[in-house]
C-alpha positions as CSV (number, residue, x, y, z in Angstrom):
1,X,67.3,98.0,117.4
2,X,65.3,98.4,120.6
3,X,62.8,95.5,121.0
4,X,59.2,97.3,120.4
5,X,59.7,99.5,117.8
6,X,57.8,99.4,115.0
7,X,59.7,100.1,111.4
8,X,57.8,100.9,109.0
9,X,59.3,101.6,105.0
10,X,61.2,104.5,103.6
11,X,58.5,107.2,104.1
12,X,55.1,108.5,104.6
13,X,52.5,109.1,101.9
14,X,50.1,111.7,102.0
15,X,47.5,110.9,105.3
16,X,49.7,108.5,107.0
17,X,51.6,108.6,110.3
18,X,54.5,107.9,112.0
19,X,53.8,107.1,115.8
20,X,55.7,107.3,118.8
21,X,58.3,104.2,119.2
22,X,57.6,104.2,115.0
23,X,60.6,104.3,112.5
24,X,61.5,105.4,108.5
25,X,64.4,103.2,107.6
26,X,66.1,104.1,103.7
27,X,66.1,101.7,101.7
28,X,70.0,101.1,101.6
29,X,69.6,100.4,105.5
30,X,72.0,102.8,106.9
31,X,69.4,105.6,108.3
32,X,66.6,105.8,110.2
33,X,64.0,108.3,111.5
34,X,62.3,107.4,114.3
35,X,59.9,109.4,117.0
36,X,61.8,108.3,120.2
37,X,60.0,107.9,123.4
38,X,61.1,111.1,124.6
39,X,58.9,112.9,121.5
40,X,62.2,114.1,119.2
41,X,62.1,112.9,116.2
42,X,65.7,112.1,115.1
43,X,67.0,111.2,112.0
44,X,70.2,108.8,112.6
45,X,73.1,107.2,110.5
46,X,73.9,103.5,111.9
47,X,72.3,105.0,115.3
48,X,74.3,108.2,115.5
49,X,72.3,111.3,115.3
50,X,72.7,113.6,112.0
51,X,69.5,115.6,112.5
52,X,66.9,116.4,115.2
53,X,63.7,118.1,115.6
54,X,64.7,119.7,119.2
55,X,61.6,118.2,120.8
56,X,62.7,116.0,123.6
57,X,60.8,116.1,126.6
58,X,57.4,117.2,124.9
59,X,55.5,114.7,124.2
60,X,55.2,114.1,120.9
61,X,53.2,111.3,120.3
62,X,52.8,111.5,116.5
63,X,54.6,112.8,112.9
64,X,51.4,113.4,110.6
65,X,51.6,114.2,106.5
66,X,48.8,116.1,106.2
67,X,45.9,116.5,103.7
68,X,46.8,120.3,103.7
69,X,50.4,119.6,102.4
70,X,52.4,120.0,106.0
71,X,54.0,117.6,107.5
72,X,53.1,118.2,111.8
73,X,55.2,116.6,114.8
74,X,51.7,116.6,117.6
75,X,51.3,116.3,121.2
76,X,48.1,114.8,122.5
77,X,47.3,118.2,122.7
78,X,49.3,120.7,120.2
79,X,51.9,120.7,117.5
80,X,55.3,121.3,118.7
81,X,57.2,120.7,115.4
82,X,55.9,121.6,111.4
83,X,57.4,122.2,107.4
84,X,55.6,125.0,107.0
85,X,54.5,123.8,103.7
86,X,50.4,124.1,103.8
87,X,49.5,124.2,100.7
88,X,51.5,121.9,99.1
89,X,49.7,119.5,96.5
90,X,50.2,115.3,97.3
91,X,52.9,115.4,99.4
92,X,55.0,112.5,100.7
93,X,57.7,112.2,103.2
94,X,60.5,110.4,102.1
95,X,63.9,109.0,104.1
96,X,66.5,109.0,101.0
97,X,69.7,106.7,100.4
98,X,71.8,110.1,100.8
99,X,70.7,110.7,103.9
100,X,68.2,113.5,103.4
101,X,64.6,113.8,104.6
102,X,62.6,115.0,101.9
103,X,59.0,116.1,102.0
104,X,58.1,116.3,98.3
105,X,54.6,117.9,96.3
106,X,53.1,117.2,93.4
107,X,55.8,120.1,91.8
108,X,59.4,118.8,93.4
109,X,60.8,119.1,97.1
110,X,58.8,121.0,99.0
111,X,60.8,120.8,102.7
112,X,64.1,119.1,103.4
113,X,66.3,118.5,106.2
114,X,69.4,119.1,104.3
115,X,71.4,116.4,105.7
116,X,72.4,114.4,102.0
117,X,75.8,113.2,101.9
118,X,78.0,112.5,99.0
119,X,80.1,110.0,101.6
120,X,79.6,106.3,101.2
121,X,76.7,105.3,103.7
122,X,78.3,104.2,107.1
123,X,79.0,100.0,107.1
124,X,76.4,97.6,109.0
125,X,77.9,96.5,112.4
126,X,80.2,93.7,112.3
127,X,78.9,90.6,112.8
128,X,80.0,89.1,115.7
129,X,82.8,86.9,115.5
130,X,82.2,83.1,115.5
131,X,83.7,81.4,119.2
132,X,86.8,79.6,118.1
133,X,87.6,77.9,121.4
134,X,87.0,74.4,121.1
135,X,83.8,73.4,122.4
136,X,84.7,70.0,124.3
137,X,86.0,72.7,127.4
138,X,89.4,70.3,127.6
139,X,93.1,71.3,127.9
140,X,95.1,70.1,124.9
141,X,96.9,67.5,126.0
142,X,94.5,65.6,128.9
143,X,92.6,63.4,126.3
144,X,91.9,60.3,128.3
145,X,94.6,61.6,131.1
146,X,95.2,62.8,134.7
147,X,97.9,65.3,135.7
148,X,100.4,63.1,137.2
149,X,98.8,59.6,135.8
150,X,102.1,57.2,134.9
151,X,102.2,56.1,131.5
């Protein structure tokens, strides 16, 4: 991950705010939502793209839940991005194990991004792989010796 950016939990609660550099990460690990520098907001499996808001190269600074019950991607001076789901009682943004960005009300799902998956969540990158040279940086063989030393 990108040294700077701030990950926060698995959603968003009703008032809070995800903030530019700012990431959602599911609980199992394997996806992340984050408001890139560029202001899209992209929802990513293991850092490949699944979903995207379409807003690079405007600016967004800022993904609110509002009071109101819509959840609003802003510029310093406009929104750019929205659910459309004013009027929505207690809602809560939530990045889910399957995959799926769900904003939910008081009553169930209120907006998704429709992006659940039934698959197995892609694996965590491999850990890299110990050094199994031998640390002492000699040739087998030249313990003690020189090439061409009599014995």
């Amino acid at each position: 991950m990108r040294k700077g950016v701030t990950i926060l939990s698995d959603g968003l609660m009703n008032g809070e705010k995800l903030e530019r550099g700012q990431s959602l990460t599911s609980r199992n690990a394997a996806y992340t939502l984050t408001l890139q520098d560029d202001g899209n907001l992209v929802l990513a499996a293991r850092g490949q793209a699944v979903w995207a808001t379409g807003t690079n190269g405007q600016n967004a600074e800022r993904l609110e839940v509002q009071k109101d019950g819509n959840c609003v991607l802003y510029t310093p001076d406009k929104p750019v991005w929205h659910t459309d789901t004013k009027g929505a009682k207690d809602v809560r943004l939530l990045l889910q194990d399957d995959r799926n960005l769900v904003l939910y009300g008081f009553d169930g799902p209120a907006w998704a991004s429709n992006t659940q998956t039934d698959e197995a969540p892609p694996p965590p990158p491999a850990a890299e792989a110990p050094d199994t040279r031998s640390g002492s940086g000699r040739r087998k063989g030249a313990a003690g010796t020189r090439p061409g030393a009599g014995a």
